[in-house]
C-alpha positions, 0 to 999 in steps of 0.5 A: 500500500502506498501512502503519501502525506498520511494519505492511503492510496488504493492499492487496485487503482491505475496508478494515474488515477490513484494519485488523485486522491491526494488533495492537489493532485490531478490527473494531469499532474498525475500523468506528468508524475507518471511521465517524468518518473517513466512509470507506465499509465496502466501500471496499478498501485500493488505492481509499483516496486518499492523503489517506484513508491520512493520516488513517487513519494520523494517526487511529490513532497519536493516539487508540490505543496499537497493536502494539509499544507496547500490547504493551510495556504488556502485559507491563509489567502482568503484571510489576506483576501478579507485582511486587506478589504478587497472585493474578493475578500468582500465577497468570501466575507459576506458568503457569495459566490467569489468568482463573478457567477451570477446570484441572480438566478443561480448561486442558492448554494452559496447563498444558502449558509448566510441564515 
């Protein structure tokens, strides 16, 4: 069983698909990790060598800021956002949606956790 940042991997997953369950990760940077460390696409997670694992978990913990840590620089920026008054931070304040989305007629579940 592979196990990244504290995070168990399915062990009968494609190995590209597998690595998605690390928040931070997608299957594009899955296929990119897949491609640089010459790890086939189709390759499942219990085939992976113990070397493989090594360098996968070596890989990722040098070159991406993943699960807790890039969650904890989410929120630091959203509290910069609403430190420093922008309209970002105005919005994530006041509960709607941040990204220029319509309200009027969409956006209830965003709007929805201001009762």
């Amino acid at each position: 069983m592979l196990i990244i940042f504290g995070k168990k991997i399915s062990s009968n997953k494609k190995i590209r698909y597998a690595l998605k369950e690390v928040f931070g990760i997608g299957i594009s940077t899955a296929n990119n990790i897949c491609n640089i460390l010459s790890i086939s696409h189709n390759t499942k997670t219990f085939d992976l060598t113990e070397q493989q694992k090594i360098d996968i978990s070596s890989y990722l913990k040098e070159h991406f800021l993943l699960d807790a840590m890039l969650k904890t620089q989410i929120q630091t920026n959203i509290q910069r956002y609403i430190a420093i008054n922008s309209v970002r931070g105005f919005r994530h304040r006041s509960k709607l949606p941040v990204r220029g989305q319509r309200t009027h007629s969409n956006g209830r579940t965003r709007k929805r956790s201001i009762n």
